[in-house]
Each structure stands twice: as structure tokens, then as C-alpha cells.
C-alpha positions in Angstrom: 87.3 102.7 102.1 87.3 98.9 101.4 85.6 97.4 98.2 82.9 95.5 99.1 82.4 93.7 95.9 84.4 93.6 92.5 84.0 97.8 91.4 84.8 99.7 88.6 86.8 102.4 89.2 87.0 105.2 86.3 89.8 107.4 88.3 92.0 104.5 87.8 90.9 102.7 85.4 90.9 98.9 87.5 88.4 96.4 88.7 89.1 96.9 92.6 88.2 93.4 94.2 86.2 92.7 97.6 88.7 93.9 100.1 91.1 96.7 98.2 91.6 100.1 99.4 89.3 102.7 97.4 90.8 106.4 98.0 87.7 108.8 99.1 89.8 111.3 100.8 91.9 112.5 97.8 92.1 112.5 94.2 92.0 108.9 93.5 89.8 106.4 93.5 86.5 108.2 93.4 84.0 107.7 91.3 83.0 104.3 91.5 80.0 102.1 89.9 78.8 98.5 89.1 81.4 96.5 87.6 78.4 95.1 85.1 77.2 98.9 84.3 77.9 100.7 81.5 81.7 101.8 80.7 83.1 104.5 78.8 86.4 102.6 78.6 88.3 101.1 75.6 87.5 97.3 75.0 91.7 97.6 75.7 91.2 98.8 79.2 88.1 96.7 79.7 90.5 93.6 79.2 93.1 94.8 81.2 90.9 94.8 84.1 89.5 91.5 83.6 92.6 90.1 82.9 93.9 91.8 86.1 90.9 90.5 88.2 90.8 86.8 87.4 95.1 87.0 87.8 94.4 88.9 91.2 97.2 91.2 90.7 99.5 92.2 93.8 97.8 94.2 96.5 99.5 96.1 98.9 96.3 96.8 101.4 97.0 94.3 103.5 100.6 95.1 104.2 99.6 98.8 104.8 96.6 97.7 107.7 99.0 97.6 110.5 99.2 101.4 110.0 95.6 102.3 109.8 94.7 105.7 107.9 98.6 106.2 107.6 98.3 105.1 104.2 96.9 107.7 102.2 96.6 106.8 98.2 96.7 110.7 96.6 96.1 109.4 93.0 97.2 106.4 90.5 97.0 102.5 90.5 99.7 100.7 89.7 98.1 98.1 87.5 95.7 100.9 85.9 97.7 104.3 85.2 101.1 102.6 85.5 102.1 105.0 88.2 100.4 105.8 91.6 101.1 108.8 94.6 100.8 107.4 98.4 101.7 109.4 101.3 102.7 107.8 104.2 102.3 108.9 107.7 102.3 106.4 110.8 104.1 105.7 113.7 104.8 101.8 114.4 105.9 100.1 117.5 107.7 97.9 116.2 110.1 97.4 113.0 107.4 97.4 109.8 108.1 95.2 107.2 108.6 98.1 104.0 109.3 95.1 101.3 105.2 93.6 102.1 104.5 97.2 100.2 106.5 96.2 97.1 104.4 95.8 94.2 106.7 93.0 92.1 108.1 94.4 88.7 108.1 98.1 89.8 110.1 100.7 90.5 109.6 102.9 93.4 110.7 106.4 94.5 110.6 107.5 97.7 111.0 111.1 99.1 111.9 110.5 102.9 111.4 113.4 105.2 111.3 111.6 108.7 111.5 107.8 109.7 114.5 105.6 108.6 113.6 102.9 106.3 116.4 100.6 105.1 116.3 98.4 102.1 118.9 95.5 102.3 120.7 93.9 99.8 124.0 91.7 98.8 126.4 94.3 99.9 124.6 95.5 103.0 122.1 97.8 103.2 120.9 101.2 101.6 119.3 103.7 104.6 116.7 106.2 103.4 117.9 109.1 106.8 115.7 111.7 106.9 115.7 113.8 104.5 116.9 111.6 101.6 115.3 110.6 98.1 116.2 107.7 95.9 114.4 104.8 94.1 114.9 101.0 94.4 113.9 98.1 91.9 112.4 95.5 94.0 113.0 91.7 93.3 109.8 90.2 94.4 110.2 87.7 97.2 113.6 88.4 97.3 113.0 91.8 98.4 114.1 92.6 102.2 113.2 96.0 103.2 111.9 97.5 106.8 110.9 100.6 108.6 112.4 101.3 112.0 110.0 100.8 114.9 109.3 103.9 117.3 110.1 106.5 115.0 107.6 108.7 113.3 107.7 108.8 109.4 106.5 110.6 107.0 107.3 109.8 103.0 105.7 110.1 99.6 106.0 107.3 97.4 105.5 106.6 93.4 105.3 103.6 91.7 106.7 103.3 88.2 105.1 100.0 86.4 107.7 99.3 83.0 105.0 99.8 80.4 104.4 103.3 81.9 107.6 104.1 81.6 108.6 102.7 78.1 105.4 104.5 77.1 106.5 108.3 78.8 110.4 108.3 78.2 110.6 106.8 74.5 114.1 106.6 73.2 115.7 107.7 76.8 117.0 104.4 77.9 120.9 104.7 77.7 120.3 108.3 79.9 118.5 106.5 82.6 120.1 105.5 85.8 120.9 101.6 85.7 118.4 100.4 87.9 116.1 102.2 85.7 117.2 101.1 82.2 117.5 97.3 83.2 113.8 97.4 84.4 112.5 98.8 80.7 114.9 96.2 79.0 112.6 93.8 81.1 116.4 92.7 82.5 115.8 90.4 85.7 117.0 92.0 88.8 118.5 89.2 91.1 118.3 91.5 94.5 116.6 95.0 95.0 118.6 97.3 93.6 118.9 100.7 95.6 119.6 104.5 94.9 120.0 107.2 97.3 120.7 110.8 97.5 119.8 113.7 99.7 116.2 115.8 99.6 116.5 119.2 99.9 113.5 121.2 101.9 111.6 122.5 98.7 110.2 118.8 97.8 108.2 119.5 101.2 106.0 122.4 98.8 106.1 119.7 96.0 104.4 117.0 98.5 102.0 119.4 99.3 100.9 120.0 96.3 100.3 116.8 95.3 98.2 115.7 98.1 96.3 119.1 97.7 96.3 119.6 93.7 96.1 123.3 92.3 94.1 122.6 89.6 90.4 121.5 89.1 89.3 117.9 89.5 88.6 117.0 85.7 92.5 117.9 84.9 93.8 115.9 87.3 94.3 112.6 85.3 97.0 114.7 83.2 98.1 116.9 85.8 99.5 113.8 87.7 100.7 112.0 84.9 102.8 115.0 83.8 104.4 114.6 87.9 105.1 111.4 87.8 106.9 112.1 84.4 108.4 115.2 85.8 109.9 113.3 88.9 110.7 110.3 86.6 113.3 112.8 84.6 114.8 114.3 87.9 115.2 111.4 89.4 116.3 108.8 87.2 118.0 110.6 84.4 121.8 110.8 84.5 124.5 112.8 82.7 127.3 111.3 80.9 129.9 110.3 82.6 131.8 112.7 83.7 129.3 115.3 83.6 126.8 117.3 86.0 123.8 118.8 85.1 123.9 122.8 85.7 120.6 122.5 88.2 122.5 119.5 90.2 125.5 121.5 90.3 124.0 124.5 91.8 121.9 122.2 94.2 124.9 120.5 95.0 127.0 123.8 95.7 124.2 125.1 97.6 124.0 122.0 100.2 127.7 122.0 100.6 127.4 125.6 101.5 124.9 125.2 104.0 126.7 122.4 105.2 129.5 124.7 106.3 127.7 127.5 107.7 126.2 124.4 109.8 129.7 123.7 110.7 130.8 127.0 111.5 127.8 128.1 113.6 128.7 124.9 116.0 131.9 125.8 116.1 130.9 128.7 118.1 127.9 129.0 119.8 128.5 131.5 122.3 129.9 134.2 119.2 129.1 133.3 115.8 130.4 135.0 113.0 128.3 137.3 111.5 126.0 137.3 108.3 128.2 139.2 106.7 131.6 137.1 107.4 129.5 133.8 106.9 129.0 134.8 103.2 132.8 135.9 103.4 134.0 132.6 104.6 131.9 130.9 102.0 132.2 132.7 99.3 128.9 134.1 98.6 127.0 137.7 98.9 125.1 136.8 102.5 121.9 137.7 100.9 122.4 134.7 98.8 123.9 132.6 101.4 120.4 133.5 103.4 117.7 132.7 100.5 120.0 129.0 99.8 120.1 128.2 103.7 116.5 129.0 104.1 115.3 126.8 100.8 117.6 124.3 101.8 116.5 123.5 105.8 113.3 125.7 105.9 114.9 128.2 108.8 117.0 131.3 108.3 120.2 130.9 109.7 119.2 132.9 113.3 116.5 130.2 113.6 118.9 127.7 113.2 120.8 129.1 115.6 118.7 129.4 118.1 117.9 125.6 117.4 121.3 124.6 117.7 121.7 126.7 121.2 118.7 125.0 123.0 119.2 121.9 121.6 122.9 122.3 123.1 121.8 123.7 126.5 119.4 120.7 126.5 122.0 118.2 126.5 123.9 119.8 129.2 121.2 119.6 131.4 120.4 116.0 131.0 123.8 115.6 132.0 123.4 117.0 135.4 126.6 118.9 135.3 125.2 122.7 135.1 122.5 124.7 136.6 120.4 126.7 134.4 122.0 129.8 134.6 125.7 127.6 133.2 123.8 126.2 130.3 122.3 129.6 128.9 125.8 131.4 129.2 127.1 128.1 127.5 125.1 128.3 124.8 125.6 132.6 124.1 122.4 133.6 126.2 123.4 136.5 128.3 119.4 137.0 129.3 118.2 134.3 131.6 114.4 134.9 131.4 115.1 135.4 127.0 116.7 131.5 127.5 114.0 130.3 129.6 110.9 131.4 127.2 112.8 130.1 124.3 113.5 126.8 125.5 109.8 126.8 126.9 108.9 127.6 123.3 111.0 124.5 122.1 110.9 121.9 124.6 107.5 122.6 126.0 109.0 122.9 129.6 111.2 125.7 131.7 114.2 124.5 132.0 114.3 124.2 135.4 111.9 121.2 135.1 114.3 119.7 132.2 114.5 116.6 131.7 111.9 115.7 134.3 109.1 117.4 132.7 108.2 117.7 128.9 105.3 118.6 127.1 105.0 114.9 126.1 104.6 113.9 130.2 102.2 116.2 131.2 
């Protein structure tokens, strides 16, 4: 909800002023009273507010309004805790204007899982493709960043303010990521600065989690902290150069070889190799090869299969150049009426009515 008046927020420790998004639905900003009542707050804390109040510090609410309750604070404020969870979920028409969110001085990390969003800079511009993680420094007005228009995303972002994270990783500085370490050396960052890598499927459970918190509500103020510390290391510390960590490594090895059982499968849809020659081909035992794939895309490898084959059989319909019966044989279904209630299952249609009628037309 909005603040009507200047509040005093104990999740959060802020002063939210008339206008500023108060979290009811999650962890967040919930408990709220008169900002001339009684606090249990350090004279510190009590300053800080003020202080942030009469400055009135950077709010994002306004930027977010276009896309109504897609913006969904889960716990934090930026100018209070030092960190803060959002989750994003929204739909706009047109391209959104990502940088307007920026709070100046931060650092962000985003974990994308749908949507494109693409932060520009000097050289170019950084693309966050589904499903991708990285973090960006932003450089206040400089800042150019956007979120495609028509597409449907879905990210989690956090927040990093510099004190919070000169105050949690204490003596880390020359293992940080450079975009990192210049941001606690207070180090003026002349355009956003942009980090990217790829997000494998498990981060989903994490996101989860954090929007629905296993733990009761009076540890939550340390549970969160200890995330946003905990995805502060994985993210932004680095190995010497040179170097890999052992968990990267395996992640890494495990992507590539999903990667390639990808390739293969698409290779041949009609006979794919076996589970048993996959993990021969790869390299692996093909129970392992079947726990990886599954952590790393959230389907076994027959459900990705299948995917592949009516996603395939789709396309050649919209061409117009086979009949029903062509595209199921195509694709490796020798059972017309098994090809037609999977790709009702899929698509929402028979195929027969493909591309002319979709669940999204009816």
C-alpha cells in the first residue's frame, strides 16, 4: 500500500514518506506506526531516518506504477537494511524504462528467468536472456537500461547499498568482482558497469523461498540478511586468476553437458539415441546425466523431447507445407491420435486447427 503520511516502519528500519510503497503482502514493510510514537530504535537509526526524510532519498515507486502489483517488495529497504528483495512480474506494452528503478550508488543483482532486459553502455549493450544472472553498478543519470515491451517477465532483484556491503564482507575486497570492489572503494563509476552469466533452474526453488520464507516471522530480519550475504559471495566473489572454483566447475561441466544432449536430441528427432548411449556420448553414467539435465532445465530428458518434437511439428504447420499426419511422422510420432493429445496438451489446440486456433484465441 501507499504511505499516507510520513510512517515509521520497524521492518525496515525508514521513515516511508506520503506516497512510498509499504509491503503488506510479504515480509517487509509491516508493522507500521506514528512517526512521533515511541521507538525502540537506536538514536543512530533514528537519525538516519531523519536525515533520510528531510534529503528525500531516491524512490523507485513511481518508476514501478506503470506495472501495477507487478512489483512485489519481499523484504529490505535500501536506505534502511542496506539490501532489499523485489520480485518482479508484469507484462508491458511497450519498452519499460529498467534504469527509472536504479536506486543511484547501488549495486544490483538480478536473476532473470523470462523477459529480456538490456542495460547499455560504452561498448554496446549487456542482454539479461532468459535465464541469465548478473549484477550491474548503475551510474545515476547516466544510467540507460530498458525492458523489452510485449514480453512477459519475471526476475528477482537485490539491492546492495556500499555500507551494507563494507559492513558484511570485511577484508574481501581484492576477491570481489571489479564492479564490486570499485563500488566499496567508493571509486566513481563513469557508465553502468554490467555482469552476466547464465542461471541454472535451481535458483527457481531459491526464489521461492524467498518470497515464501521457511522460517517464522520474528527470524526473518537475519534470515534475509544472511541471503543477501549468501548471494553476495556467489555472485560477486571471484577466483584468482587463472582459477575456478570446484562448485563453478562442476556447474559449468554440468550445463555444457546438457548443452550437448540438447544438441544431439535435435539432431535427430525421429530416433534419438538412447539414455544409455547419451551418457556414452557424454561421458557420464546416464543416471547422472538424468539427475544434471533435470536440475539444470526442470524436465527429464523425455520431457524435453517431447517439447522439442511439438514444438518442431508446430513450425511445420505454420508453414503450410505438411498435413498433420507429415508433421507427426516428422517429428518420430508413429501414433497419430498419441500426437494429437500431446500437442492439444501443449498448444491448447488439435492440430488440425493449428495455427488458426490457440488457447489464447478462444
Amino acid at each position: 500500500m501507499l504511505a499516507a503520511k510520513n510512517e515509521n516502519c520497524r521492518a525496515c528500519q525508514r521513515v516511508h514518506p506520503p506516497g512510498d510503497f509499504i509491503s503488506t503482502t510479504y515480509s517487509g514493510c509491516i508493522e507500521l506506526k506514528a512517526a512521533g510514537s515511541k521507538s525502540s530504535t537506536t538514536g543512530k537509526a533514528r537519525d538516519a531516518r531523519k536525515s533520510d526524510a528531510s534529503q528525500s532519498p531516491f524512490s523507485e515507486v513511481e518508476a514501478w506504477r506503470s506495472a501495477g502489483p507487478g512489483w512485489q517488495p519481499i523484504y529490505g529497504s535500501f536506505h534502511g537494511t542496506g539490501f532489499s528483495f523485489e520480485w518482479h512480474d508484469f507484462t508491458p506494452k511497450s519498452d519499460f524504462d529498467w534504469a527509472a528503478t536504479f536506486h543511484p550508488g547501488s549495486l544490483e543483482l538480478c536473476l532473470n528467468f523470462s523477459g529480456t532486459g538490456v542495460v547499455f553502455t560504452s561498448g554496446g549493450e549487456c542482454r539479461f536472456d532468459p535465464p541469465s544472472a548478473g549484477f550491474y553498478r548503475t551510474a545515476g543519470q547516466k544510467s540507460r537500461a530498458t525492458r523489452l515491451g510485449g514480453q512477459h517477465h519475471q526476475f528477482l532483484t537485490i539491492e546492495y547499498s556500499r555500507p551494507f556491503l563494507n559492513q558484511s564482507l570485511p577484508g574481501l575486497s581484492a576477491s570481489l568482482h571489479p564492479i564490486a570492489r570499485d563500488l566499496m572503494e567508493d571509486r566513481p563509476a563513469g557508465e553502468p558497469c554490467v555482469a552476466v552469466t547464465r542461471l541454472a533452474q535451481p535458483a527457481r526453488l531459491m526464489v521461492e523461498s524467498l518470497r515464501h520464507p521457511p522460517v517464522s516471522a520474528s527470524v526473518h530480519p537475519i534470515w534475509y540478511q544472511c541471503k543477501a550475504i549468501e548471494l553476495a559471495v556467489t555472485f560477486l566473489v571471484q577466483p584468482p586468476e587463472g582459477e575456478e572454483f570446484f562448485c563453478t566447475r562442476q556447474q559449468r561441466l554440468a550445463q555444457e553437458r546438457v548443452e550437448l544432449v540438447a544438441f544431439l536430441l535435435k539432431q535427430n528427432l525421429v530416433e534419438p539415441p538412447p539414455l544409455e548411449e547419451l551418457g556414452r556420448k557424454i561421458g557420464c553414467s546416464h543416471f547422472y546425466l538424468s539427475r544434471i539435465f533435470s536440475a539444470q532445465t526442470g524436465q527429464t530428458i523425455s520431457q524435453y523431447l517431447r517439447d522439442l518434437r511439438l514444438e518442431k511439428a508446430a513450425e511445420l504447420l505454420r508453414q503450410g507445407e505438411h498435413n498433420v499426419t507429415e508433421a507427426a511422422m516428422e517429428v518420430g510420432y508413429s501414433s497419430l491420435s498419441h500426437f494429437s493429445q500431446a500437442f492439444h496438451e501443449k498448444f491448447g489446440c488439435c492440430p488440425g486447427l493449428y495455427p488458426v486456433r490457440t488457447s489464447s484465441q478462444k
